[in-house]
Jmol script that loads the backbone (N, CA, C; Angstrom):
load data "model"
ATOM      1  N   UNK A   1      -0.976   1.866 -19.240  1.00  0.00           N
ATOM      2  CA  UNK A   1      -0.032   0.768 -19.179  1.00  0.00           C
ATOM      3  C   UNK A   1       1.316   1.252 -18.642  1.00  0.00           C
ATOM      4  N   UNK A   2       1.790   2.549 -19.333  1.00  0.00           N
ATOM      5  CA  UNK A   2       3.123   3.157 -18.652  1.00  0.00           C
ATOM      6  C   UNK A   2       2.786   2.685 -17.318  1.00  0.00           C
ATOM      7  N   UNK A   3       1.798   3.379 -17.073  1.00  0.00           N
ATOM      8  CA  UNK A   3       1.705   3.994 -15.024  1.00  0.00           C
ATOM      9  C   UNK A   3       1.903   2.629 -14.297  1.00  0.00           C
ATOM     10  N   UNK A   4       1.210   2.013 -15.032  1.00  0.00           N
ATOM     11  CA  UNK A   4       1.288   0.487 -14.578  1.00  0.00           C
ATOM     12  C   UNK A   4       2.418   0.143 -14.152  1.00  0.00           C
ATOM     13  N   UNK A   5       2.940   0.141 -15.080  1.00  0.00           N
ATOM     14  CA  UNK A   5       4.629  -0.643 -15.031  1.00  0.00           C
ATOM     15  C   UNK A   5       5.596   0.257 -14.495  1.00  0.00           C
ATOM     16  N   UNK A   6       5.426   1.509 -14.450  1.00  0.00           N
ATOM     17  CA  UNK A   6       6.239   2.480 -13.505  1.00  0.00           C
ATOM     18  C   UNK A   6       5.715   2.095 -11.647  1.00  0.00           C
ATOM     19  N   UNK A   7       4.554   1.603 -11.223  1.00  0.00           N
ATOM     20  CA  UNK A   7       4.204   1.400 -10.376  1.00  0.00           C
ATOM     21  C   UNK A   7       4.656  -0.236 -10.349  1.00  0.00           C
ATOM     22  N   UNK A   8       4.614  -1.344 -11.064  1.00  0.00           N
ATOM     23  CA  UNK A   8       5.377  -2.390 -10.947  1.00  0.00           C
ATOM     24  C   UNK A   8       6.868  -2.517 -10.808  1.00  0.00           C
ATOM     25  N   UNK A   9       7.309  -1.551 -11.368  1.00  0.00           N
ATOM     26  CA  UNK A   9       8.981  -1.483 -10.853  1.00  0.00           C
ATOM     27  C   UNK A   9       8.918  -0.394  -9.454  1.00  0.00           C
ATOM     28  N   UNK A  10       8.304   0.146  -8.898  1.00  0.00           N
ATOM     29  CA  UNK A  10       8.322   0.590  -7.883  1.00  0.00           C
ATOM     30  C   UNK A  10       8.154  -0.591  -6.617  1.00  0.00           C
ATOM     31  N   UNK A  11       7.320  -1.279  -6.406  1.00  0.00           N
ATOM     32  CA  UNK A  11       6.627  -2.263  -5.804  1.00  0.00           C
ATOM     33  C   UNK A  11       8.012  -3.082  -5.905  1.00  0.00           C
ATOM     34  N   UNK A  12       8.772  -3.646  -6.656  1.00  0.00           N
ATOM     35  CA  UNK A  12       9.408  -4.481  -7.250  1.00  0.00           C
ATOM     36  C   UNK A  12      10.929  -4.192  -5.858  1.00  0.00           C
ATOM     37  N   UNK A  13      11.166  -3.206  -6.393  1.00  0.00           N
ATOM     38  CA  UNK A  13      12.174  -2.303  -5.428  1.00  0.00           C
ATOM     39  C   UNK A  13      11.730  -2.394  -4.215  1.00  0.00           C
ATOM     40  N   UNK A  14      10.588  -1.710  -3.826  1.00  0.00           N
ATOM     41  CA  UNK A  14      10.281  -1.953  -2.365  1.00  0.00           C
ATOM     42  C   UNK A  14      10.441  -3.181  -1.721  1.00  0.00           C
ATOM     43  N   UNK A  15      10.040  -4.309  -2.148  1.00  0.00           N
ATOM     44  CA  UNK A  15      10.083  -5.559  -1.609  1.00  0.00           C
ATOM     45  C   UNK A  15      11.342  -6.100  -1.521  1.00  0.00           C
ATOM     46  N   UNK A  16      12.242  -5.758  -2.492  1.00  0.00           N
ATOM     47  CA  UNK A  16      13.139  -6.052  -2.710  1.00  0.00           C
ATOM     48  C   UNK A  16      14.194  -5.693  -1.680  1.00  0.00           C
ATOM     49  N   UNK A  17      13.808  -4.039  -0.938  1.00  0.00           N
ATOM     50  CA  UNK A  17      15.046  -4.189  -0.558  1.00  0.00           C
ATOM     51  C   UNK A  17      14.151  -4.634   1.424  1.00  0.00           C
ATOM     52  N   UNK A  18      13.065  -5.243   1.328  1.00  0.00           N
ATOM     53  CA  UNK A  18      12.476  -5.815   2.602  1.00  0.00           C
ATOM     54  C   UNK A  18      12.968  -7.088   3.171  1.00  0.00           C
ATOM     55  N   UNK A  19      14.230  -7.689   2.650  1.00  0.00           N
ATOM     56  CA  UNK A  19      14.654  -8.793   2.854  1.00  0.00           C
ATOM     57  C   UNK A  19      15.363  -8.732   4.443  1.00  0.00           C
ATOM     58  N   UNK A  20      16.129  -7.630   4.980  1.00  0.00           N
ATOM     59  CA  UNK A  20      16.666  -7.712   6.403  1.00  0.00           C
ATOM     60  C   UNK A  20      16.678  -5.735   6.680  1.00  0.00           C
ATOM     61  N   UNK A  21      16.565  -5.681   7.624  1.00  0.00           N
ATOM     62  CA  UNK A  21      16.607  -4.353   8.642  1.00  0.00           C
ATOM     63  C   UNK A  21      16.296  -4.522  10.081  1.00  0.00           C
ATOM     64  N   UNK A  22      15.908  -3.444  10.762  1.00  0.00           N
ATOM     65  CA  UNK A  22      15.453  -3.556  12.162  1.00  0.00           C
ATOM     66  C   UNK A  22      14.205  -3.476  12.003  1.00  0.00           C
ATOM     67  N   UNK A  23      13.310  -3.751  12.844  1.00  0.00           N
ATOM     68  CA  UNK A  23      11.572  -3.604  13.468  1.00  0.00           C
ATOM     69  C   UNK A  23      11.324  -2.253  14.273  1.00  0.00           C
ATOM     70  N   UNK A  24      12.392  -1.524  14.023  1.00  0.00           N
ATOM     71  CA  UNK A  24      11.992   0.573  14.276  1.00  0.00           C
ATOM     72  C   UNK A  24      10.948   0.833  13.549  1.00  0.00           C
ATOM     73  N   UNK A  25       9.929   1.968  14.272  1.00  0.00           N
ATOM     74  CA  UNK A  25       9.174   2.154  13.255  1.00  0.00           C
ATOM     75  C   UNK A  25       9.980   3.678  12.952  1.00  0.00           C
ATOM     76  N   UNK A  26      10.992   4.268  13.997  1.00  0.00           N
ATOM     77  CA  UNK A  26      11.525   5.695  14.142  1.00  0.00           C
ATOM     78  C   UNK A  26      12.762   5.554  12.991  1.00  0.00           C
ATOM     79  N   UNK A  27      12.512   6.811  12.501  1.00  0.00           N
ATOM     80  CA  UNK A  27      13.473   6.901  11.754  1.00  0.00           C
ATOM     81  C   UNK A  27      12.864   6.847   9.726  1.00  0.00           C
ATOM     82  N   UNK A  28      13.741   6.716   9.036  1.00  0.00           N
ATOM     83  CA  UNK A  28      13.572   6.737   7.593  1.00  0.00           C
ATOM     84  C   UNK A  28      12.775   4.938   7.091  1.00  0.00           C
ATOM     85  N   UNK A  29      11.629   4.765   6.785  1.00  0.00           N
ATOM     86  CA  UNK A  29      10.872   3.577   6.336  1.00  0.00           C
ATOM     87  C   UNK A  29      11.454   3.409   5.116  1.00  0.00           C
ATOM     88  N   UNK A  30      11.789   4.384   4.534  1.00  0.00           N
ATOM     89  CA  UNK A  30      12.349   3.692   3.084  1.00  0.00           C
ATOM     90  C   UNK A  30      13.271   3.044   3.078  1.00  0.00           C
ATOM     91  N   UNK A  31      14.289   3.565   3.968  1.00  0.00           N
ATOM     92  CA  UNK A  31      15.849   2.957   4.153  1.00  0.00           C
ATOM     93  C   UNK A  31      15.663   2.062   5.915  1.00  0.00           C
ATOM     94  N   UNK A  32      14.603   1.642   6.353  1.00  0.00           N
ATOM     95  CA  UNK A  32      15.033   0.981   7.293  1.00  0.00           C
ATOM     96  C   UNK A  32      13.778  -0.230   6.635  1.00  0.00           C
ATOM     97  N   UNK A  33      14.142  -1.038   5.927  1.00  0.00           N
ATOM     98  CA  UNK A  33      13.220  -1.958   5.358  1.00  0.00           C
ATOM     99  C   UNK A  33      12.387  -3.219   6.648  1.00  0.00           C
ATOM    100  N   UNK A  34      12.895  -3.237   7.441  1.00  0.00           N
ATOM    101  CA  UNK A  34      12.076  -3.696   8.658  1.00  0.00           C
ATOM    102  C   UNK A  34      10.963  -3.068   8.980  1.00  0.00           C
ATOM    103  N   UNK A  35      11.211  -1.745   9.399  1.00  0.00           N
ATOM    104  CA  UNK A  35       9.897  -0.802   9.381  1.00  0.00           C
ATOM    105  C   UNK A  35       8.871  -0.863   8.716  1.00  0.00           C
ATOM    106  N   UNK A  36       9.264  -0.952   7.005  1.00  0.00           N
ATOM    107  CA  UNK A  36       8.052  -1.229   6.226  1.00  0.00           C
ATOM    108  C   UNK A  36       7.817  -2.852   6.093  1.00  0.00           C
ATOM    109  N   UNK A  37       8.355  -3.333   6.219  1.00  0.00           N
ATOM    110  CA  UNK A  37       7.633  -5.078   6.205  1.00  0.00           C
ATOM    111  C   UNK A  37       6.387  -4.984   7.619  1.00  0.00           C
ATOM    112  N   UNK A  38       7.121  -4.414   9.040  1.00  0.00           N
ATOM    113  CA  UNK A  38       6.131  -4.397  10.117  1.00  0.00           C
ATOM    114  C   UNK A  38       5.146  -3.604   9.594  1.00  0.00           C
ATOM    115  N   UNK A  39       4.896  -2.439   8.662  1.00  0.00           N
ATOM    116  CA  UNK A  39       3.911  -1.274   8.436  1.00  0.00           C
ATOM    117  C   UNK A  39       2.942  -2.366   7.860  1.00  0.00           C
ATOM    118  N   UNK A  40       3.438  -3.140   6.562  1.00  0.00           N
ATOM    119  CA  UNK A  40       2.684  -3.898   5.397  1.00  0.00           C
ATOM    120  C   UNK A  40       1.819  -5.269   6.369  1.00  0.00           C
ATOM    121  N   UNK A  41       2.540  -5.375   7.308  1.00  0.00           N
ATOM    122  CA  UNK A  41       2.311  -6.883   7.898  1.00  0.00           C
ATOM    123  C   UNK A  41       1.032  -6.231   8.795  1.00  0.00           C
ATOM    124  N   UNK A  42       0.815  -4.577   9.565  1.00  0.00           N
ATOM    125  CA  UNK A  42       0.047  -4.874  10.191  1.00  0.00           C
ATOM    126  C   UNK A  42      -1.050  -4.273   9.485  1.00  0.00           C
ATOM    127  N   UNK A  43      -1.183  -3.732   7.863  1.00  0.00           N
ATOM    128  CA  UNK A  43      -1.971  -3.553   7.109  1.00  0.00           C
ATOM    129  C   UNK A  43      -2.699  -5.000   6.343  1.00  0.00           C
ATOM    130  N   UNK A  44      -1.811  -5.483   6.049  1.00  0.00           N
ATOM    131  CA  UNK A  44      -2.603  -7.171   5.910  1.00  0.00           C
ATOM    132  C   UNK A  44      -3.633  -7.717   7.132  1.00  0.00           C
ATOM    133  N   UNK A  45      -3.198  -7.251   8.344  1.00  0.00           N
ATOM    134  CA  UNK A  45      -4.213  -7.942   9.167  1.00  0.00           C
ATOM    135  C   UNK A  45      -5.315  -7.194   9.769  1.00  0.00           C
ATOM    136  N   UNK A  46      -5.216  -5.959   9.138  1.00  0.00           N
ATOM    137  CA  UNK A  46      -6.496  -5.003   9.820  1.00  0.00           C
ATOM    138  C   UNK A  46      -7.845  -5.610   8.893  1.00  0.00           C
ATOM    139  N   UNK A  47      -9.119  -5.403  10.218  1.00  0.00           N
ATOM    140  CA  UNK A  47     -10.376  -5.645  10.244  1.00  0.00           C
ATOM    141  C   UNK A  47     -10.732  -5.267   8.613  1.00  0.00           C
ATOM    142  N   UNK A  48     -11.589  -6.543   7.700  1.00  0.00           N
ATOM    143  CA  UNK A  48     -12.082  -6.307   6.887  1.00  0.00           C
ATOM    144  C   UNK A  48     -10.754  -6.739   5.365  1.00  0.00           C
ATOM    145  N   UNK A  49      -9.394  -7.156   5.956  1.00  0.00           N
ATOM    146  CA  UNK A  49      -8.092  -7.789   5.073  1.00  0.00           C
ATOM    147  C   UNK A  49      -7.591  -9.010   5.359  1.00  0.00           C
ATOM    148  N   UNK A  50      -7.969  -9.188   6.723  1.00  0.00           N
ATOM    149  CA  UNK A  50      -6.978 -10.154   6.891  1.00  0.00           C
ATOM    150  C   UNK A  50      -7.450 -11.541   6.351  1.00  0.00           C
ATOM    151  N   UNK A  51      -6.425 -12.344   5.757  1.00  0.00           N
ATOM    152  CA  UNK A  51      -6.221 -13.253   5.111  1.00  0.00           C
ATOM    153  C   UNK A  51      -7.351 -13.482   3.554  1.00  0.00           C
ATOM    154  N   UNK A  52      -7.413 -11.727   3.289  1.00  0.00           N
ATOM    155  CA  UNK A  52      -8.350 -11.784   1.497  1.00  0.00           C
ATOM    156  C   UNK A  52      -6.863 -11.174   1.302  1.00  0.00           C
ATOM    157  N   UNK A  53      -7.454 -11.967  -0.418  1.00  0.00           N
ATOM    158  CA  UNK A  53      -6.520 -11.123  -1.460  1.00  0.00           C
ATOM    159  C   UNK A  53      -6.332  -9.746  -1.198  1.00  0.00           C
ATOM    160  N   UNK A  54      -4.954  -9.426  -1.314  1.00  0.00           N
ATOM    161  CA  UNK A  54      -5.079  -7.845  -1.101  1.00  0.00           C
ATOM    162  C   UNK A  54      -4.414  -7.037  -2.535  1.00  0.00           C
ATOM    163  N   UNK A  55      -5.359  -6.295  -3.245  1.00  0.00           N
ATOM    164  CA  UNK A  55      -4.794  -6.257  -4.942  1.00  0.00           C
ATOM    165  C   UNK A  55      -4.704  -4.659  -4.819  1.00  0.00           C
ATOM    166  N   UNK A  56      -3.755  -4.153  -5.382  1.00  0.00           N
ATOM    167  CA  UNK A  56      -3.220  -2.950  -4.858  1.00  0.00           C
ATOM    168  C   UNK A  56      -3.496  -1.995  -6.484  1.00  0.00           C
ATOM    169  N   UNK A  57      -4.877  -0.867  -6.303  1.00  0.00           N
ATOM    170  CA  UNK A  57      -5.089  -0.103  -6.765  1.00  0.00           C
ATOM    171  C   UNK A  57      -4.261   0.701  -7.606  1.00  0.00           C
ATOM    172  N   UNK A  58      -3.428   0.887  -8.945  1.00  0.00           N
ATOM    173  CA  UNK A  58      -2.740   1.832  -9.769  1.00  0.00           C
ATOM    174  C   UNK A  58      -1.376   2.650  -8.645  1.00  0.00           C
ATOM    175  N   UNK A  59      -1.075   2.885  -7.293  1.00  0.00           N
ATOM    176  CA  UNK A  59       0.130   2.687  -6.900  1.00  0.00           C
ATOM    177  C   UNK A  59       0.007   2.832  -5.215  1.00  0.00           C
ATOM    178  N   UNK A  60       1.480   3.092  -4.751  1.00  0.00           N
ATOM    179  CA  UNK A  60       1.806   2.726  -3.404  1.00  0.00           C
ATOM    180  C   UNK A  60       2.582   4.527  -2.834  1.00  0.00           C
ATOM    181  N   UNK A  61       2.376   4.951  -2.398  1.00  0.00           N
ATOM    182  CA  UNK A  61       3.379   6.178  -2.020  1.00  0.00           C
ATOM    183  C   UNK A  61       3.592   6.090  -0.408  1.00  0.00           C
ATOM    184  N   UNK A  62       4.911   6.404  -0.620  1.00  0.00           N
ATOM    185  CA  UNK A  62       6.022   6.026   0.828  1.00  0.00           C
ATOM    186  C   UNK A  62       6.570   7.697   1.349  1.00  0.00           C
ATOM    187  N   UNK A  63       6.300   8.481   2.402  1.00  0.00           N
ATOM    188  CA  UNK A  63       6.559   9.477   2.323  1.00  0.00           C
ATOM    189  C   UNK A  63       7.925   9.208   3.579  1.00  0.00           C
ATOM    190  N   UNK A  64       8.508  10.051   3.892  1.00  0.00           N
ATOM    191  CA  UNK A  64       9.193   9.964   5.053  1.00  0.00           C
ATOM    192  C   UNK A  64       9.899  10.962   5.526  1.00  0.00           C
ATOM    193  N   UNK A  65      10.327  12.245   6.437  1.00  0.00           N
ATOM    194  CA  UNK A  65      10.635  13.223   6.647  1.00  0.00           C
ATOM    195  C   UNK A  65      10.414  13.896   8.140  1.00  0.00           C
ATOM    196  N   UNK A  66      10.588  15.418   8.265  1.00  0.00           N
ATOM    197  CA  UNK A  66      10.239  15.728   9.722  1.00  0.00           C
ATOM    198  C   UNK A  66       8.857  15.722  10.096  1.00  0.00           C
ATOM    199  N   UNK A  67       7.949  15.385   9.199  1.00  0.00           N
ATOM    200  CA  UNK A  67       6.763  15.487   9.722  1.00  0.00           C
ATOM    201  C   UNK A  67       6.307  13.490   9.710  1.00  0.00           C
ATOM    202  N   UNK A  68       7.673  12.620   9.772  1.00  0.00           N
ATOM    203  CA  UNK A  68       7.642  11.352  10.189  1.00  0.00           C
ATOM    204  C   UNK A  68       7.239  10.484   8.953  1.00  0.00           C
ATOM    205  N   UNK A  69       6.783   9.295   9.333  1.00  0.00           N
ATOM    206  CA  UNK A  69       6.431   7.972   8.081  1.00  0.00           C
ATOM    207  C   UNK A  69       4.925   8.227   7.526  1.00  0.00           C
ATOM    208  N   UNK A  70       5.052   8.311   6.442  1.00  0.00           N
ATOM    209  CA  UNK A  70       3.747   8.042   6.192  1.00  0.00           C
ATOM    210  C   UNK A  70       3.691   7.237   4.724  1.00  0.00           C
ATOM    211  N   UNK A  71       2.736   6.093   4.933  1.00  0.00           N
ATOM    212  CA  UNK A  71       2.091   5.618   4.048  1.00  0.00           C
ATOM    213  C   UNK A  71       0.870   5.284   3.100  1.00  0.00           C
ATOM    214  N   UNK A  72       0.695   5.826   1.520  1.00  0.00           N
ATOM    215  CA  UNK A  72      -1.005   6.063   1.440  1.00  0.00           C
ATOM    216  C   UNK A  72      -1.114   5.075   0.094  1.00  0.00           C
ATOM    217  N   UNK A  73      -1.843   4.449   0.769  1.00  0.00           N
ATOM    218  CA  UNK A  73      -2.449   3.121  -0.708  1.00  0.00           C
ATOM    219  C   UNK A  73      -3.581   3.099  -0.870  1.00  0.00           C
ATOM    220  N   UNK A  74      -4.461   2.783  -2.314  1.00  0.00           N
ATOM    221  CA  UNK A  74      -5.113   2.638  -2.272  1.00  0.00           C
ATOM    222  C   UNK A  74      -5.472   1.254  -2.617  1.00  0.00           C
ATOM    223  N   UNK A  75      -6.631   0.401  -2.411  1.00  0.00           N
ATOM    224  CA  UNK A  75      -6.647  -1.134  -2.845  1.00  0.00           C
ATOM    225  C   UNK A  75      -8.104  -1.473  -3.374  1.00  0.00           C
ATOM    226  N   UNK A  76      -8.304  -2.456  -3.913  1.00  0.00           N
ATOM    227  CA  UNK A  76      -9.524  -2.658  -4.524  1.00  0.00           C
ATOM    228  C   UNK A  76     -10.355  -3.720  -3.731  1.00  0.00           C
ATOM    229  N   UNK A  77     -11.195  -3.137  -2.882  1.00  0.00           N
ATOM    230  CA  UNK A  77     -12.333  -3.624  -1.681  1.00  0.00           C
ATOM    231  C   UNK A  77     -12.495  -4.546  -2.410  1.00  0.00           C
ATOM    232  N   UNK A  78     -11.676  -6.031  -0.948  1.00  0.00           N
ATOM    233  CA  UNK A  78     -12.217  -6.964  -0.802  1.00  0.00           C
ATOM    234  C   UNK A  78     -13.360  -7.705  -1.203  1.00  0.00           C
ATOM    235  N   UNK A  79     -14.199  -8.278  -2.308  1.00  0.00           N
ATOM    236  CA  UNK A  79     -14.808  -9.018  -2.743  1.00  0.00           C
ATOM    237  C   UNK A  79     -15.681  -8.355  -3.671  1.00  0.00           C
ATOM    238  N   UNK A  80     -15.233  -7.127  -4.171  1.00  0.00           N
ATOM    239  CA  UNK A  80     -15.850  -5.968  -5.333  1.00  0.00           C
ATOM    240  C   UNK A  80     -14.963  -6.155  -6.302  1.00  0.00           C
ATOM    241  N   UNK A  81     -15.239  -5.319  -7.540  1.00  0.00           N
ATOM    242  CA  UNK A  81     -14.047  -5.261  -8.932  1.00  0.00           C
ATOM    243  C   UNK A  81     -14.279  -4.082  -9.624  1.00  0.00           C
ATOM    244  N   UNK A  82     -14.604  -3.514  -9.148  1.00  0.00           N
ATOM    245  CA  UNK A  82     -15.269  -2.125  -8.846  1.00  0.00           C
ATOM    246  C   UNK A  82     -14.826  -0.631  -8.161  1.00  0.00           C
ATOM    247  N   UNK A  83     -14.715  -1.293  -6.743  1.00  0.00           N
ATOM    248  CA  UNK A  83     -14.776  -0.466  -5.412  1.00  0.00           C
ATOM    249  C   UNK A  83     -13.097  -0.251  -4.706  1.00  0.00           C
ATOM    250  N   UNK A  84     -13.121   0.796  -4.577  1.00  0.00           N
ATOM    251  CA  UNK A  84     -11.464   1.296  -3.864  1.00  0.00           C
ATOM    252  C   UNK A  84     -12.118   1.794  -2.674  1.00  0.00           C
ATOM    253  N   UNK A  85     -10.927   1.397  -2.016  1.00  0.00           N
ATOM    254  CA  UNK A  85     -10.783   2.309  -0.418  1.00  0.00           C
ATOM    255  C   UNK A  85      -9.298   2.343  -0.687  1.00  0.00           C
ATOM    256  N   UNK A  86      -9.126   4.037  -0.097  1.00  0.00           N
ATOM    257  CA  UNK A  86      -8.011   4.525   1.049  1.00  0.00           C
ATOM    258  C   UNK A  86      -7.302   4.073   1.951  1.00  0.00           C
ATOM    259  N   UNK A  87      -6.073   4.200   2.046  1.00  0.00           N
ATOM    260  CA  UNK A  87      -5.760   3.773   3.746  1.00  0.00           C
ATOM    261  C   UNK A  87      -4.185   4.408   3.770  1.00  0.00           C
ATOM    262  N   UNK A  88      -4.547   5.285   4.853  1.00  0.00           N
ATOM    263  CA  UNK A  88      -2.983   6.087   5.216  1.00  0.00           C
ATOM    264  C   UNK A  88      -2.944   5.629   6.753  1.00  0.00           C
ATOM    265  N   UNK A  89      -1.366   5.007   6.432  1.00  0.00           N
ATOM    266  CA  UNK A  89      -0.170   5.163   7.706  1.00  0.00           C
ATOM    267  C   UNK A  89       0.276   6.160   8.134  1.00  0.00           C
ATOM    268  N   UNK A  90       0.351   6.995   9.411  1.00  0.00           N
ATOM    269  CA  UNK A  90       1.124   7.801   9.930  1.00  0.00           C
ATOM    270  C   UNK A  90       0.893   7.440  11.835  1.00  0.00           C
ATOM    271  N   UNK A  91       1.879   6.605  11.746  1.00  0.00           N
ATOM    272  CA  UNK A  91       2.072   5.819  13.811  1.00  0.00           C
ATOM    273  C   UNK A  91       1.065   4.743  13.647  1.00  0.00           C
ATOM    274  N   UNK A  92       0.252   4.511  12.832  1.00  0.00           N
ATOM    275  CA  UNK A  92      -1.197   3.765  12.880  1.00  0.00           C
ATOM    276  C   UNK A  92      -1.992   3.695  11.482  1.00  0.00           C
ATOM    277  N   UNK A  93      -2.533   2.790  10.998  1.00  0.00           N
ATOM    278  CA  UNK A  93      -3.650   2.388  10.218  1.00  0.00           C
ATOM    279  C   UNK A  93      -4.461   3.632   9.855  1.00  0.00           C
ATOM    280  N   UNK A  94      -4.983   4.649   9.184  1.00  0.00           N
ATOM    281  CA  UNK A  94      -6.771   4.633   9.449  1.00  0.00           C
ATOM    282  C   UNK A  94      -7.924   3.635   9.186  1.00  0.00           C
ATOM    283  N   UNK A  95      -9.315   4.141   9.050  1.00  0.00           N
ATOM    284  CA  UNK A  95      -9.835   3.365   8.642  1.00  0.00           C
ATOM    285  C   UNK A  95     -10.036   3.349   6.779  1.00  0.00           C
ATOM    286  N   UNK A  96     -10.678   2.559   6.660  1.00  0.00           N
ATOM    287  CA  UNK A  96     -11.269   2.425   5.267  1.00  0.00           C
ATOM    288  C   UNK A  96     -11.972   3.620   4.803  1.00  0.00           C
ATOM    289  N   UNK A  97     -11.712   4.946   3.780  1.00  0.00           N
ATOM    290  CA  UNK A  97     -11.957   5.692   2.855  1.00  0.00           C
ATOM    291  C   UNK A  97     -12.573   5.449   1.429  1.00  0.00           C
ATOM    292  N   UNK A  98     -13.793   5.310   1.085  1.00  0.00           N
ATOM    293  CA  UNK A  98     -13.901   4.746   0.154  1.00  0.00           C
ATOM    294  C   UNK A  98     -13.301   5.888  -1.185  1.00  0.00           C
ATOM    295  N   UNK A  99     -12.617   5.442  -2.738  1.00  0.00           N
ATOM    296  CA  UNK A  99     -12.462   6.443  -3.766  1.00  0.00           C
ATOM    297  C   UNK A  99     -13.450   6.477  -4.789  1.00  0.00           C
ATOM    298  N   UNK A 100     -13.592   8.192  -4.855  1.00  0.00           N
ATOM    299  CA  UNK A 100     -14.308   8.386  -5.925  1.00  0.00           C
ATOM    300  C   UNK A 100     -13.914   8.018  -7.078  1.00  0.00           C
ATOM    301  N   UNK A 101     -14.151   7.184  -7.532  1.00  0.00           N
ATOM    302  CA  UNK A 101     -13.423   6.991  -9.676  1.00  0.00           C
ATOM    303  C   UNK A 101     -14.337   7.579 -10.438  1.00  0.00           C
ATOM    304  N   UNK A 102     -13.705   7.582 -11.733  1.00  0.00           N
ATOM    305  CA  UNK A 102     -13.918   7.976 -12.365  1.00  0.00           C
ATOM    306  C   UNK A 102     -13.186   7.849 -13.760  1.00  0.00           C
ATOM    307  N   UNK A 103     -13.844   7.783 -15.451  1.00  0.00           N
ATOM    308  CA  UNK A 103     -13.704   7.276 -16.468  1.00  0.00           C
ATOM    309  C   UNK A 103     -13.534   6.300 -16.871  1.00  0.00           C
ATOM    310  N   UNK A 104     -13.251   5.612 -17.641  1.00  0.00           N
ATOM    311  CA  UNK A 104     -14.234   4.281 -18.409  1.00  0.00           C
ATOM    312  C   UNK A 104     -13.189   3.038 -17.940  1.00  0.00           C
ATOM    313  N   UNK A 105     -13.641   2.304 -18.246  1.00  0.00           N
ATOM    314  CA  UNK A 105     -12.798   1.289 -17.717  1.00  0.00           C
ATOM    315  C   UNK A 105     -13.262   0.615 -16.369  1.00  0.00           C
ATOM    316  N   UNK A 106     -12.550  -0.666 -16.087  1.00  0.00           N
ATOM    317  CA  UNK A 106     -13.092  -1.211 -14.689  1.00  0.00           C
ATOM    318  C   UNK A 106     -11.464  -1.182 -13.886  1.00  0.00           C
ATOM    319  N   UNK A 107     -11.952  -0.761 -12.553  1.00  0.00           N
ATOM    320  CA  UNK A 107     -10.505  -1.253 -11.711  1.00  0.00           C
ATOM    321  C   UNK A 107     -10.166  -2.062 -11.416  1.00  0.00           C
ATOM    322  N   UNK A 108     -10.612  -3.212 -11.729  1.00  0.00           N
ATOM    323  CA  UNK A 108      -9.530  -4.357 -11.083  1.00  0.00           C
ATOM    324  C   UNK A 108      -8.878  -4.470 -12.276  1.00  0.00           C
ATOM    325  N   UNK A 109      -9.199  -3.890 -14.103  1.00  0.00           N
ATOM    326  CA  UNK A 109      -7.926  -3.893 -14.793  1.00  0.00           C
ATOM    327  C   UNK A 109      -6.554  -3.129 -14.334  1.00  0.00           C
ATOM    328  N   UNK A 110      -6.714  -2.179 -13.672  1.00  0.00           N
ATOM    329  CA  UNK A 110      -5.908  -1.371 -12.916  1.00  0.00           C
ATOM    330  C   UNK A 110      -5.341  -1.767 -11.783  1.00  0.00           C
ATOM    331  N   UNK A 111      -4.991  -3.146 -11.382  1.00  0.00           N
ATOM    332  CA  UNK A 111      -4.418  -3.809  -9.988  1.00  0.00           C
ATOM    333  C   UNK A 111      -3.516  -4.695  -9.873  1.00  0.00           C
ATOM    334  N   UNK A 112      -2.704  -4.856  -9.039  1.00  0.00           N
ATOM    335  CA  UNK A 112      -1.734  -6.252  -8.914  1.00  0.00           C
ATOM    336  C   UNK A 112      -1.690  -6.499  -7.469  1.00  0.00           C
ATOM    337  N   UNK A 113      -1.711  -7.691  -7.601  1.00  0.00           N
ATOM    338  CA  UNK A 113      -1.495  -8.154  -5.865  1.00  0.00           C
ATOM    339  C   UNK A 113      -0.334  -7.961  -5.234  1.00  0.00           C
ATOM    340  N   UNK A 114      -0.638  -7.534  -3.626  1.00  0.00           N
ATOM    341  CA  UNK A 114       0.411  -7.069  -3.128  1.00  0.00           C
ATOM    342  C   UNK A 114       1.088  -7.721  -2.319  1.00  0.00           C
TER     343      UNK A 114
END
end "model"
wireframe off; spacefill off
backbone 0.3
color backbone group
């Protein structure tokens, strides 16, 4: 439940500060909040998301530095309650990674929509 809610006030912040910036993807994503609305917007529409619920797996990590933007989420596959996939940003999307889990419990108790 902590992790939870340490990852809900994270999320909370992020969006929060997505209200105005530029559409750069160069430069710092954390502090140029345009960047990450374009990152999130073209992760909503990749093959196999676009327009499903998209419920965001236990958390979100935002990296950013000389080795550039990167973003790694994990989410709970589209029409499962069960099943996670992967997906890291760095210039581009990858594809779908499925995660190994593991211990008791189901994951979609572990999710909030994103």
């Amino acid at each position: 439940m902590k992790k939870f809610l340490v990852m809900l006030v994270m999320l909370v912040g992020v969006f929060a500060m997505t209200g105005c910036g530029s559409s750069s993807l160069v430069g710092n994503i954390i502090k140029d909040e345009g960047s990450l609305v374009k990152i999130m917007d073209e992760f909503k529409n990749l093959d196999g998301l676009k327009g499903k619920e998209i419920l965001i797996f236990q958390d979100v990590n935002m990296y950013t530095g000389e080795t550039g933007n990167r973003v790694v989420i994990n989410i709970l596959k589209p029409g499962t309650d069960d099943e996670v996939d992967n997906y890291e940003y760095r210039g581009g999307w990858s594809k779908a990674r499925p995660v190994q889990l593991s211990g008791s419990g189901k994951a979609i108790d572990n999710c909030i929509p994103l």
